[in-house]
N, C-alpha and C positions, 0 to 999 in steps of 0.2 A: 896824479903823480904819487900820493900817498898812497893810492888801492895797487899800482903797480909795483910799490915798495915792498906790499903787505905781500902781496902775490908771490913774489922774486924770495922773501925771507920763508914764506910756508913751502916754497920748492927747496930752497937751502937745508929747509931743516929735515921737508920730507925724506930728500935723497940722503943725507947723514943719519938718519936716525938708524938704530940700530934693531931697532924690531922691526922696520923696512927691509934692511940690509938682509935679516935673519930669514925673514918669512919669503925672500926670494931664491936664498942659496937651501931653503927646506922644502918649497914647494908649495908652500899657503896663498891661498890669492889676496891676504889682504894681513896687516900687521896684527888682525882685530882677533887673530887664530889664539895669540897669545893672550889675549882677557879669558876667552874661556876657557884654553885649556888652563892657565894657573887658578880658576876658579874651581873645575872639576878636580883637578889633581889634589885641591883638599878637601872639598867637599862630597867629590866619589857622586854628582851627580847622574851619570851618564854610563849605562850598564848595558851587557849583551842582552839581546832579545827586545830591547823598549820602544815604544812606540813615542815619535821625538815630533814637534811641532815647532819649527825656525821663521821666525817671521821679523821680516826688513833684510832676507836673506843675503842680495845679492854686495857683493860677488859671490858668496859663497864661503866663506873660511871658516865661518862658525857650522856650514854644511859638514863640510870638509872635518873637523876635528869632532866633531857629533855622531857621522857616518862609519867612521871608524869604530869610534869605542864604542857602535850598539853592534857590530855587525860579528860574526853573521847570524842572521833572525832578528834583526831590529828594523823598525820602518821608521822614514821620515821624510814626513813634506814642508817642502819650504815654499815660503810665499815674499815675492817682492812688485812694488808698483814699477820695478826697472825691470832687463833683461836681466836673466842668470845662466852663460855658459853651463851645456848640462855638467853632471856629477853622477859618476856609477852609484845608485842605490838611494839615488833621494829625487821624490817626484815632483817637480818644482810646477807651480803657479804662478804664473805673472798679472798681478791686477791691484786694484787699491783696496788695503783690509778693510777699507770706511764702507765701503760700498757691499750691499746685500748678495747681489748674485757673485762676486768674490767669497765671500764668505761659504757661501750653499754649495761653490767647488771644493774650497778648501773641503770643508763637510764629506763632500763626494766622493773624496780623494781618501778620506781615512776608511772608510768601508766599515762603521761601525764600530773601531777600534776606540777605546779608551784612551788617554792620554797620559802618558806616564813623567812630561815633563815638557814644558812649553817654554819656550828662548825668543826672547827678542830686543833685537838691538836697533828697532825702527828708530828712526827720528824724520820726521818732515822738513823739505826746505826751506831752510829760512830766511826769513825774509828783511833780518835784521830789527826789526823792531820787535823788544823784549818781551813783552806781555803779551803780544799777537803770537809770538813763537811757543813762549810758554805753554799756551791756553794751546797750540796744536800737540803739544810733546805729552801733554797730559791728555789728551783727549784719545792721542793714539795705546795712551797707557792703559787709559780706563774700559776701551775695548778691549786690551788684549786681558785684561782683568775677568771682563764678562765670557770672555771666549773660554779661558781658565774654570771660572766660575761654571758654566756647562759641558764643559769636553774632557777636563784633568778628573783622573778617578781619585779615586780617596787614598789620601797618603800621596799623592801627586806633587810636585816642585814646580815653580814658575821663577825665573833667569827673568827680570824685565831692565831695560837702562829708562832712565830718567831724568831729569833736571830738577834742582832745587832750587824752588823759588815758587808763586802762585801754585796751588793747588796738593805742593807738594806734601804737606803734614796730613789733607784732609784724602789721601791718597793711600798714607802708611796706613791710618785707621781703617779704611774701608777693606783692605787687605789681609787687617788682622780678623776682618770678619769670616774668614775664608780661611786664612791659615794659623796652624799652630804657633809656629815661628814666624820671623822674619830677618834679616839682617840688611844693612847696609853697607856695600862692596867698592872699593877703587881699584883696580888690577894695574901692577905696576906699570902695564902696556898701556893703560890710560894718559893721556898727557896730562903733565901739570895743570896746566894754564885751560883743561877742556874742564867745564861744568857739570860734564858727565858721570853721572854717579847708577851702581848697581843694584836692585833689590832682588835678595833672595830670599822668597816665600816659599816657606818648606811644611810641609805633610798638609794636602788638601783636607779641611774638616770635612765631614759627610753630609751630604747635602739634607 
């Protein structure tokens, strides 16, 4: 009775919510288009010509507002363990990023290109129990850290979302081993009541 309450009130709030309402009369596949564009629009991540790396893509929407402002002359592959309806000008991957020969595609799919800015808005399903959840939210963090770590070129940026809580402080550290900056981001399109929080790690040090 209670799970069907929770149910009925997260459809209540989905259908009223206004970055719902918005990203369907503008044509975004998902409300998620507005985290990053209010991200990019101050911080001017996202340029013509770049070579752009979307991972937890699907549906798409952070594709979608990426593809644009690199184009045209910008590449990017996006990678989800779900389907992703294609998208003009982004070469998408379907597989799980934990797994090796996912990765050796991703890989294959860049052609050697350097990385000029890696996004990702992965989270694993959860399975309600907090510390199990954690330990996956971080773990998909700490890879996309290491994929950073060998594919972003120097002066590179990495977009990752996160959870606070286990793992998280000994996460910023290791981050700062890699980048100059960091900051920590909420985008108004975030909901209150979501745990989710954004790091942006900005100019890759030189390996």
């Amino acid at each position: 009775m209670k799970k069907n309450k929770a149910s009925k009130a997260w459809i209540h709030e989905h259908i009223n919510d206004a970055y719902v309402q918005r990203a369907r009369v503008e044509g975004w596949r998902s409300r998620a288009a507005f985290k990053l564009t209010e991200i990019d629009d101050k911080f001017h991540l996202l340029r013509r010509g770049m070579t752009v790396v979307d991972l937890g893509s699907t549906p798409g929407s952070w594709s979608q507002v990426a593809s644009k402002r690199i184009q045209p002359d910008g590449f990017l592959a996006a990678l989800d363990i779900l389907e992703m309806e294609p998208l003009h000008n982004v070469v998408f991957i379907q597989g799980d990023f934990r797994e090796d020969d996912v990765l050796r595609r991703l890989e294959t799919a860049l052609e050697g290109r350097q990385v000029d800015l890696v996004l990702s808005d992965m989270a694993p399903n959860m399975s309600g129990i907090a510390l199990a959840d954690q330990a996956q939210v971080m773990h998909l963090a700490e890879l996309t850290l290491e994929f950073s770590r060998h594919h972003l070129k120097s002066g590179g940026n990495l977009l990752v979302k996160v959870f606070q809580g286990f793992g998280f402080m000994e996460f910023r550290e290791n981050i700062m081993t890699i980048f100059e900056t960091m900051q920590v981001l909420k985008p108004a399109a975030s909901r209150n009541r979501s745990a989710e929080i954004y790091l942006l790690a900005r100019r890759k040090r030189r390996n």
